[in-house]
N, C-alpha and C positions, 0 to 999 in steps of 0.2 A: 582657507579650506577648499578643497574640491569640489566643484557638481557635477552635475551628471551628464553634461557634455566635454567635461576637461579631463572626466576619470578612465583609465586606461585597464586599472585591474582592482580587485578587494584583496582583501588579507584575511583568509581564513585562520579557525584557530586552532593552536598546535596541539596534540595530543601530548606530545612532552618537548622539553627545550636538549635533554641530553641525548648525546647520537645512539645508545643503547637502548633507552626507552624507544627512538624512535623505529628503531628497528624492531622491538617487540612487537610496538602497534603494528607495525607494517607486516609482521608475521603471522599476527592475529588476526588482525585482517584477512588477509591470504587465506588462510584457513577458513574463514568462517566462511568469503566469498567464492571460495574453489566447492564446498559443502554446498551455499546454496544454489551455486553453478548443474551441480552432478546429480543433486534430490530435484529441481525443475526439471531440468535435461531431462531426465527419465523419465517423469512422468508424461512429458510431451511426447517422449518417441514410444511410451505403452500406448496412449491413447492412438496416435496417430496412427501407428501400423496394428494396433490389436481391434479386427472389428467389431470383435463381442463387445470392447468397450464404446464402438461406437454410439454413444445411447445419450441425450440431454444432456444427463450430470456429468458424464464424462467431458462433452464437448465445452461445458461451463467451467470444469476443472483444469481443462489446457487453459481456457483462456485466462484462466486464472494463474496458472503458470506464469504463462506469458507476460504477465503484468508484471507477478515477482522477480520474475529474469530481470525485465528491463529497469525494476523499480531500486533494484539493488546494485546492477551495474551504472545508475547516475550519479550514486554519492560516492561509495564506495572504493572502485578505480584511483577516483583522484585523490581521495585522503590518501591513497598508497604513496602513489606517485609523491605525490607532496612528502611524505614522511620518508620515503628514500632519498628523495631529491635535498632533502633538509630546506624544504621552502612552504611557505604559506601562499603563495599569491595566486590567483586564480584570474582571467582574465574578465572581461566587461559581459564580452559576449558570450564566454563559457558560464559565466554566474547567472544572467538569463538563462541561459540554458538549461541549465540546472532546475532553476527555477520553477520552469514553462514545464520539464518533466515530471519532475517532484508532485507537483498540483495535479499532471495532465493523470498520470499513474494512479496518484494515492486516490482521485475523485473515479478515474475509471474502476479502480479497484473496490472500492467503496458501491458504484452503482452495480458491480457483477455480483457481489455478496448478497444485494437488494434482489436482486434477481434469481441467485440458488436459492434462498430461503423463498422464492414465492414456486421454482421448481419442486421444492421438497414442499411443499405446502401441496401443490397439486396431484404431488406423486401419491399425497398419503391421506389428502382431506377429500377429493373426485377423481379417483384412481380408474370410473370406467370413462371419463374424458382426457387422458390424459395424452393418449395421441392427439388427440383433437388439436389439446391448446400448446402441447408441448410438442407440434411435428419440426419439421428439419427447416422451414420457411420462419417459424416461429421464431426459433432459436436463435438463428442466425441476425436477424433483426433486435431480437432483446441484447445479444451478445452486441450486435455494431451500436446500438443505443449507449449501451454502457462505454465503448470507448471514445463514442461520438462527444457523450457529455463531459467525457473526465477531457478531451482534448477540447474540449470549445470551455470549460472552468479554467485550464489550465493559458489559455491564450486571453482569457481578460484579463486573468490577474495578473499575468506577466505584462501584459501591455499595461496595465494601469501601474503596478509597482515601477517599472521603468521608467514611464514619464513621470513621476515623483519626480524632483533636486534633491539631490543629496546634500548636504549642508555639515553633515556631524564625522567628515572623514569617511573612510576606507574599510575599519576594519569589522570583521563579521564575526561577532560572537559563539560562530557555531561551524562545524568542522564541514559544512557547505552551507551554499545560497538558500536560507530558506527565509519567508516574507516577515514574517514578524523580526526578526534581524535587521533586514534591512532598512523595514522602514524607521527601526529607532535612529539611522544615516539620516533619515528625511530631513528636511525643513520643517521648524515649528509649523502645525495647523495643516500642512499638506499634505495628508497623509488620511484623513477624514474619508474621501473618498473613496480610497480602502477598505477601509474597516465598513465602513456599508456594502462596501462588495462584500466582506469575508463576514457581515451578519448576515444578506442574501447565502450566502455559501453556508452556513450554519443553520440555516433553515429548512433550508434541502437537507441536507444531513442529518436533522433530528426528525424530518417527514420519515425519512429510509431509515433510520432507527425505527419508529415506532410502526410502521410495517411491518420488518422483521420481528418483531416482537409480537405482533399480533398476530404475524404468522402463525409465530412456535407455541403460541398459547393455542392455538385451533389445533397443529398438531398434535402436541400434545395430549391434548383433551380425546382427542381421535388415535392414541395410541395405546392410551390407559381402558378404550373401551375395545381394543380388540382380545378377543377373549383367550388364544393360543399364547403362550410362554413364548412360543419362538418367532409368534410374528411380531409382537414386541419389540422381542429381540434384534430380527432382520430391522425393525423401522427405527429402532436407538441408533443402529449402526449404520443407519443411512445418513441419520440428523446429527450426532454426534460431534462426527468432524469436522462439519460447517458449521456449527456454534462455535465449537472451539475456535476455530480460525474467526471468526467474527466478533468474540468476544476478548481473544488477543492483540486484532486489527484496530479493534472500538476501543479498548482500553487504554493501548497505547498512543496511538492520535490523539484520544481526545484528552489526556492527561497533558499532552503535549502542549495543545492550545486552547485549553480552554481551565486551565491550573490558574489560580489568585497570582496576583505581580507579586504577593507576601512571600511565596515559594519560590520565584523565582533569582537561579545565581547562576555563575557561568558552570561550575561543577554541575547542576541537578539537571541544569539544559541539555549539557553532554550528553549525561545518560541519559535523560529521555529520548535525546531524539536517536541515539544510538539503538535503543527500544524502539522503536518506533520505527525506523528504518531499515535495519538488519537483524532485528529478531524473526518479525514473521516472516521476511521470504525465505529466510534459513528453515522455519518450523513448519512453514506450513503443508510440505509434501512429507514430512515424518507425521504429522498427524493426518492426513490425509489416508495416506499408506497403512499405516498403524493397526488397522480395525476392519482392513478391507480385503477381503479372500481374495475377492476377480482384479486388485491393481498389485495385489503382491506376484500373483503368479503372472501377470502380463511380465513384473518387472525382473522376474526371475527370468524369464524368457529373454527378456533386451540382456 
C-alpha cells in the first residue's frame, strides 16, 4: 500500500464510466459553473462601480461573492477536466490544494454570513448607531477577520490532514479532495488528531450559528413592533435574503458532515456534497437579486 510520502496522486471518483455520461456531466457542469461565473460577476461589478451601493451590506455582499467565485471555481474546473479528459487522477499537491481552499472558502464564508447577520442586526435593532459601529474602518476589519479566519482554519487542517500516512490506498470517494475522505486513506488510530481539530472547528461553528440566531430573533421581535406595513416590509427585504443564503449554506454543509455513518454511501455523498458545493454559489446572487430594487437596477445598468 502507498503512504504519503511515496504517493504521487488520488483517484477521484467518476461521475459515470461511459464517454456519454461523461460528457453530459461535463456539460452540466459547464452550465451550472458558467451561471454561477455571470450571477457573482455581476454582482461584483454593480457593487464595485455603482456608488449608491456603496453602503455595509453591499460591501459584505461583494465579499461574499468573492468567496462564491472562488469556492466554486476549486471543485468544479477539475471534475470537468477529469470528465473530458476521461481520467480521475488528481495530483498530491493539487488534492492539498483543493483541500486548504475548500476549508479556507467554506470557514471564510461561514464567518462573513456571522457577520451580515450581526450588520442586519445593527441596521434594524440600533439603527441611530449604526454608522458608528458599521463605518468604512469597521467593515473592513470584520470583512479581513472573516477571511483571516477561514484562511488560518483552512491551513491547520490541511497541514494536519497531510501529515497523516496514508495506509488504505489512493482512491477518494468523492469527486474532489475533501477531509473526511481522505482521512478514511489514513492509518488505523492516526487520524484522532483530526477530528479534535474538526470538533474545535464544529464548535466555532455552532458559536456563529447560535449568534445568528439570536440575532434574527432580536430582529425580528424589532420588526413586528414597527408599526408601518411598509417598514416591515423594507426590513423583510433587507433580512430575507441573508437567511435564505444562510439557511441553504447551514443546511447543506452541515448535512454534509455532520449526517449518522448509517446514511452514509458513495451515491448520497455525491449529492451532498455536489449540494453543498455548487448549489449555493450558483443560488446565491439569484436570491440576493430577487427582492432587491437598488441591485437589480445597478445590474440592469452593467
Amino acid at each position: 500500500m502507498p503512504n504519503s510520502s511515496s504517493l504521487n496522486e488520488f483517484l477521484l471518483l467518476a461521475f459515470a464510466d461511459t464517454r456519454e455520461l461523461q460528457l453530459l456531466h461535463f456539460s452540466l457542469f459547464l452550465g451550472i459553473y458558467l451561471a454561477a461565473l455571470l450571477g457573482n460577476g455581476l454582482i461584483i461589478t454593480a457593487v464595485a462601480c455603482d456608488h449608491r451601493l456603496h453602503t455595509p451590506m453591499y460591501f459584505f455582499l461583494l465579499n461574499l461573492s468573492l468567496l462564491d467565485f472562488a469556492f466554486i471555481s476549486t471543485t468544479v474546473p477539475k471534475s470537468m477536466a477529469n470528465s473530458l479528459r476521461d481520467t480521475r487522477a488528481i495530483s498530491y499537491s493539487g488534492c492539498a490544494a483543493q483541500v486548504f481552499l475548500v476549508v479556507f472558502l467554506l470557514g471564510g464564508e461561514y464567518s462573513l454570513l456571522t457577520v451580515m447577520a450581526y450588520d442586519r442586526y445593527v441596521a434594524i435593532c440600533r439603527p441611530l448607531h449604526y454608522g458608528t459601529l458599521m463605518g468604512s474602518r469597521a467593515c473592513v476589519i470584520m470583512a479581513a477577520a472573516a477571511w483571516a479566519s477561514g484562511f488560518l482554519n483552512g491551513l491547520v487542517h490541511t497541514a494536519n490532514t497531510f501529515s497523516i500516512p496514508v495506509c488504505q490506498g489512493n482512491t477518494v470517494d468523492q469527486f474532489f479532495c475533501e477531509i473526511p475522505q481522505i482521512l478514511k486513506l489514513s492509518c488505523a488510530d492516526s487520524y484522532l488528531r483530526e477530528v479534535g481539530l474538526l470538533v474545535v472547528s464544529a464548535s466555532l461553528a455552532f458559536g456563529c450559528f447560535v449568534f445568528i440566531v439570536l440575532s434574527y430573533v432580536q430582529i425580528f421581535t424589532a420588526v413586528l413592533r414597527i408599526p408601518s406595513e411598509q417598514g416591515r416590509h423594507k426590513a423583510f427585504s433587507m433580512c430575507l435574503p441573508h437567511l435564505a443564503v444562510v439557511f441553504l449554506f447551514l443546511s447543506t454543509s452541515f448535512f454534509a458532515y455532520l449526517k449518522p455513518p448509517s446514511l452514509s454511501s458513495p451515491a448520497l455523498d455525491l449529492v451532498v456534497a455536489v449540494l453543498y458545493t455548487v448549489v449555493p454559489p450558483t443560488v446565491n446572487p439569484l436570491i440576493y437579486s430577487m427582492r432587491n430594487k437598488e441591485l437589480k437596477d445597478s445590474l440592469r445598468k452593467v
